[in-house]
C-alpha positions as CSV (number, residue, x, y, z in Angstrom):
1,X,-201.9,71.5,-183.2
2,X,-199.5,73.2,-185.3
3,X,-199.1,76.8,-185.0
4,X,-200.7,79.6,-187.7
5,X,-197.2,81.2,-188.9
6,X,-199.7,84.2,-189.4
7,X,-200.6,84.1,-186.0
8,X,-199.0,87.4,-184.1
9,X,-197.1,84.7,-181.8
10,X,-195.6,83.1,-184.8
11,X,-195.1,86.6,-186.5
12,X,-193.2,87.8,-183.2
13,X,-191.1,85.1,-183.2
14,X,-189.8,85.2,-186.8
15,X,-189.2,88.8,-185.9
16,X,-187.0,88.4,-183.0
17,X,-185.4,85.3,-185.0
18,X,-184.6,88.0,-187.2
19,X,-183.5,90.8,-185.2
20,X,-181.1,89.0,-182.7
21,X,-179.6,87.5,-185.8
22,X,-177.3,90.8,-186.6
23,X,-174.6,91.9,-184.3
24,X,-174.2,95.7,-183.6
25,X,-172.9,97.4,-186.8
26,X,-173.6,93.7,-189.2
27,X,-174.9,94.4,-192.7
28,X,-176.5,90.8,-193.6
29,X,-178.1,90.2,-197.0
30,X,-181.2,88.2,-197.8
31,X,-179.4,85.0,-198.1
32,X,-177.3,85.6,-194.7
33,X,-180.5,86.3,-193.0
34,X,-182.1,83.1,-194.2
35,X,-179.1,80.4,-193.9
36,X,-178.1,82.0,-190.6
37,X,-181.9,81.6,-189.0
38,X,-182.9,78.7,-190.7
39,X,-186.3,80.6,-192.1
40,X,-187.1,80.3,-195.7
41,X,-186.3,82.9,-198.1
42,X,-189.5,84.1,-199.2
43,X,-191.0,84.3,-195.6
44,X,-187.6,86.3,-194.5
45,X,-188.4,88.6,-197.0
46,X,-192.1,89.9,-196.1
47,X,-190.3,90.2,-192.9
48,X,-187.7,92.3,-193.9
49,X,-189.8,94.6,-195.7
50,X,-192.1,95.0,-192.7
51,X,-189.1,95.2,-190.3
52,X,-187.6,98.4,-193.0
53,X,-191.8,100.3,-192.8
54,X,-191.3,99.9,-189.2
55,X,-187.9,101.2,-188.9
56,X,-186.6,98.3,-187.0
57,X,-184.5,97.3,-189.7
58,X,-182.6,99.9,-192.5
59,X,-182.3,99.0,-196.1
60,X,-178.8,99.4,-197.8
61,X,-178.8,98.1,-201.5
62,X,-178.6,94.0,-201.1
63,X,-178.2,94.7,-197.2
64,X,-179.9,95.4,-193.8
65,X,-178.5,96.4,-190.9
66,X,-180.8,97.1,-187.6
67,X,-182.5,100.5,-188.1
68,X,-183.1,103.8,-185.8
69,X,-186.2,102.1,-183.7
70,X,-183.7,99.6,-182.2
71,X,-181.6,102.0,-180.8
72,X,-183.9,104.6,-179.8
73,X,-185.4,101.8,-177.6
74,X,-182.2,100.4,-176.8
75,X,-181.3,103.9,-175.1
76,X,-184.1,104.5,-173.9
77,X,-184.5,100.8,-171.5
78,X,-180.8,101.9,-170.5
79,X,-182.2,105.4,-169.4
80,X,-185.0,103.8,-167.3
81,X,-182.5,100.9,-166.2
82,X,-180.3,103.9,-164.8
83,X,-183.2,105.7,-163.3
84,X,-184.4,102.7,-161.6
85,X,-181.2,101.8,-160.1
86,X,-179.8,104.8,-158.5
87,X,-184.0,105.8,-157.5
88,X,-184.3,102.5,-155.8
89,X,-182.6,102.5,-152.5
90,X,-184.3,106.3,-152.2
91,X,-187.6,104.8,-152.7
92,X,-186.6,102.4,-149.8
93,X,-185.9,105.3,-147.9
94,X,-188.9,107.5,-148.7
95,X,-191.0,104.0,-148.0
96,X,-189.3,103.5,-144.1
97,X,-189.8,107.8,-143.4
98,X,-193.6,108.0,-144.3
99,X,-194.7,104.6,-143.9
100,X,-196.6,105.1,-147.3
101,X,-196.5,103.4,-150.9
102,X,-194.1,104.6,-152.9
103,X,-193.6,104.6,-156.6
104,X,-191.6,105.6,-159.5
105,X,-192.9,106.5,-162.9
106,X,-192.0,107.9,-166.0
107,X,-194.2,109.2,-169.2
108,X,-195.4,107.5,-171.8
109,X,-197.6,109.8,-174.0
110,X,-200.5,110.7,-172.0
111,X,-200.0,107.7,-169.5
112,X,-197.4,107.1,-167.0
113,X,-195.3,104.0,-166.9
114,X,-194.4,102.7,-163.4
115,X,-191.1,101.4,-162.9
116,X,-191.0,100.6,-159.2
117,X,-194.0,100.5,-156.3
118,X,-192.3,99.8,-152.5
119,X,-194.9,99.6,-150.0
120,X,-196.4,97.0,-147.2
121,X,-199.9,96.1,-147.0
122,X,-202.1,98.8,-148.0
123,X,-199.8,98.6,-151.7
124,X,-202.5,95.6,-152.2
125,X,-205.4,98.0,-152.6
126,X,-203.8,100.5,-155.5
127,X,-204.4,99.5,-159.1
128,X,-200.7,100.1,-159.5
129,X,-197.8,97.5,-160.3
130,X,-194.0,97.9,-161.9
131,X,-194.6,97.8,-165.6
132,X,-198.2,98.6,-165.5
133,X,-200.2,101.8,-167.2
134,X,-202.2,104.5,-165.9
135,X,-203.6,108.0,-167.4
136,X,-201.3,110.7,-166.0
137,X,-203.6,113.0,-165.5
138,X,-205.7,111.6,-163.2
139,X,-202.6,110.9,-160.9
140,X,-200.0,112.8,-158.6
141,X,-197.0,110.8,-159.9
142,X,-198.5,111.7,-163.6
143,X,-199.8,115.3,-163.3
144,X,-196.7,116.6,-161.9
145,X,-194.9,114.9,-165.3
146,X,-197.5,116.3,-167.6
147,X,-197.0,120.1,-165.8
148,X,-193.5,120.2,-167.0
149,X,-194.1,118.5,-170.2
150,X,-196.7,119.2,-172.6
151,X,-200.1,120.0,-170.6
152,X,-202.2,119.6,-173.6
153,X,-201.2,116.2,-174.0
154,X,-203.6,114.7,-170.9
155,X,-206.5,117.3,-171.0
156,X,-208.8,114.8,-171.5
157,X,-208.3,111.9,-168.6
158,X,-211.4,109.2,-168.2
159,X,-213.4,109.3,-165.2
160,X,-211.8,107.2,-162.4
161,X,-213.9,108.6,-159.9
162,X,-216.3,111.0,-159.1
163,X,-213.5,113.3,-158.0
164,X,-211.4,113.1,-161.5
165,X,-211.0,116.1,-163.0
166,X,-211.9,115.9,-166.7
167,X,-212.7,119.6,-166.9
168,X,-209.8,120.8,-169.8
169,X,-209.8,124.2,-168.2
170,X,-209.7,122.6,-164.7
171,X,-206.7,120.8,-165.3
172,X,-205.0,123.8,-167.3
173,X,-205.0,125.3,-163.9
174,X,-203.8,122.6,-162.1
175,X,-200.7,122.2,-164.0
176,X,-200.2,126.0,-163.7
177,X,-200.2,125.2,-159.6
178,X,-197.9,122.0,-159.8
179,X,-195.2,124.2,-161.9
180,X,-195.4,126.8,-159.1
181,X,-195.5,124.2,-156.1
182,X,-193.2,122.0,-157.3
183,X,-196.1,119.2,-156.1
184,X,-199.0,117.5,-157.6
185,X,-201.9,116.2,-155.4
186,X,-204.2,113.1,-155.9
187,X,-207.0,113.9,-154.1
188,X,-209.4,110.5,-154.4
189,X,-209.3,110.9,-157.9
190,X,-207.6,107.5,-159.2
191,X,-209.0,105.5,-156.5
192,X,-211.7,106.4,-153.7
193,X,-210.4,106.7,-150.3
194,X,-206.3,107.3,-151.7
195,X,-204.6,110.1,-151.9
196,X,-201.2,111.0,-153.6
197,X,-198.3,113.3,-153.8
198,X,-196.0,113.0,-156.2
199,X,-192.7,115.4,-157.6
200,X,-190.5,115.3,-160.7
201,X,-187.2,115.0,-161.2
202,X,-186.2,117.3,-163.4
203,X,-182.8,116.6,-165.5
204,X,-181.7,120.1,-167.5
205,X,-184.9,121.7,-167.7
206,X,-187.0,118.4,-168.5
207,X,-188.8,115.8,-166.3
208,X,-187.4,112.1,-167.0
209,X,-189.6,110.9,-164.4
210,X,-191.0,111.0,-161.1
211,X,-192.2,110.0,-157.5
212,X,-194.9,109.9,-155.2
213,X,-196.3,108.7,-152.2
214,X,-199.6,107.0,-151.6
215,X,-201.8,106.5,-148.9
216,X,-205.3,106.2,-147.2
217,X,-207.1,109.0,-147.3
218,X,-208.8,109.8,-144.2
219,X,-205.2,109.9,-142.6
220,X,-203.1,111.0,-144.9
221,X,-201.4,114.2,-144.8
222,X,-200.2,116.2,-147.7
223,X,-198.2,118.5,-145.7
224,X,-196.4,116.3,-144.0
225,X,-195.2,114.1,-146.7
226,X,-194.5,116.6,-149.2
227,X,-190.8,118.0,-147.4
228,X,-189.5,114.5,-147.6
229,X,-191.1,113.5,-151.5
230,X,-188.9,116.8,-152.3
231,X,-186.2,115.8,-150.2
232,X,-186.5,112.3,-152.2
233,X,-186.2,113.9,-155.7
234,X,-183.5,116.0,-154.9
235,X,-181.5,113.3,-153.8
236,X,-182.1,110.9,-156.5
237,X,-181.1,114.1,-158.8
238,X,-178.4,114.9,-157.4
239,X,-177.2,111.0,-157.5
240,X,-178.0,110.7,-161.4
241,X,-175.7,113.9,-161.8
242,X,-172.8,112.3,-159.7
243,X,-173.1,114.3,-157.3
């Protein structure tokens, strides 16, 4: 069956035909754009014009050249690339001291984005996986990002569980705590029967992401694991300042 070229697949594809077509600083006209990826002229040109509304592309008389939304991802899968690699033996670490699920996250609006999750057996039960979404502020690893951020941004989290805190005024005064502490708490409020703590690691006097550690409630302790999430944090902060 041949494919709809209005389809999103077949849209996607022209689009990254498209894109990967221009080297770094290349200024390609219509007619370079449409010998060199084989695509007709008139459909490379709705494409174009979509690609310059979207800022993926920028518009110079005759010419394009790739616009300010490829770089500002570009930079911003090399930050995460960076964070990933020098938080990942530390994770390991944090994993063999506590015995507990660990993962690394950073914002995305009012979610968080996970980046890693390093755990045995019990990792299984958490909706949680590298590359998967959840609402910050119903989570340690999120809460403690939205404190040092922008509060107001995840007043409004939907109900995991009966213990989610959805109360605005609530929360206001939870982030008040975690900026003081220095540590947020998930107290059975993503998942029944798991609990969290998670830090920040602050960079300057911003958050680029953060850690927690996970764990079955009914024996985990929050005391116990908060010295070495802070320990954690420190260290991967101290790596990604060359220190």
């Amino acid at each position: 069956m041949p494919c709809d070229e209005n389809s999103p697949v077949a849209v996607l594809d022209r689009a990254s035909i498209l894109l990967e077509a221009f080297d770094e600083d290349e200024r390609l006209t219509l007619s370079d754009l449409s010998r060199r990826t084989g695509l007709p002229a008139s459909s490379t040109h709705r494409m174009l014009g979509q690609l310059v509304r979207l800022t993926w592309l920028q518009r110079e008389g005759h010419t394009y050249r790739l616009g300010r939304k490829i770089f500002e991802l570009g930079s911003l899968a090399l930050h995460h690339d960076r964070l990933h690699s020098v938080a990942q033996p530390v994770l390991y670490q944090l994993h063999a001291t506590t015995g507990l699920v660990v993962h690394l996250a950073v914002p995305v609006g009012a979610d968080v984005l996970y980046l890693d999750k390093v755990g045995g057996s019990f990792a299984v039960r958490l909706p949680t996986r590298a590359g998967g979404r959840l609402p910050a502020a119903s989570t340690a690893i999120g809460k403690t990002l939205m404190a040092e951020l922008d509060p107001t941004a995840a007043l409004t989290p939907p109900r995991s569980t009966p213990n989610t805190i959805v109360d605005p005024v609530r929360l206001r005064r939870e982030y008040a705590d975690i900026r003081n502490r220095g540590i947020a708490h998930d107290r059975n409020e993503t998942v029944l029967g798991v609990s969290c703590v998670g830090a920040a690691i602050i960079k300057g006097r911003s958050p680029i992401g953060a850690i927690s550690v996970t764990g079955p409630t009914g024996t985990f302790d929050p005391m116990a694991v908060s010295v070495p999430v802070r320990l954690a944090v420190a260290t991967i902060r101290n790596r990604l300042s060359g220190n």
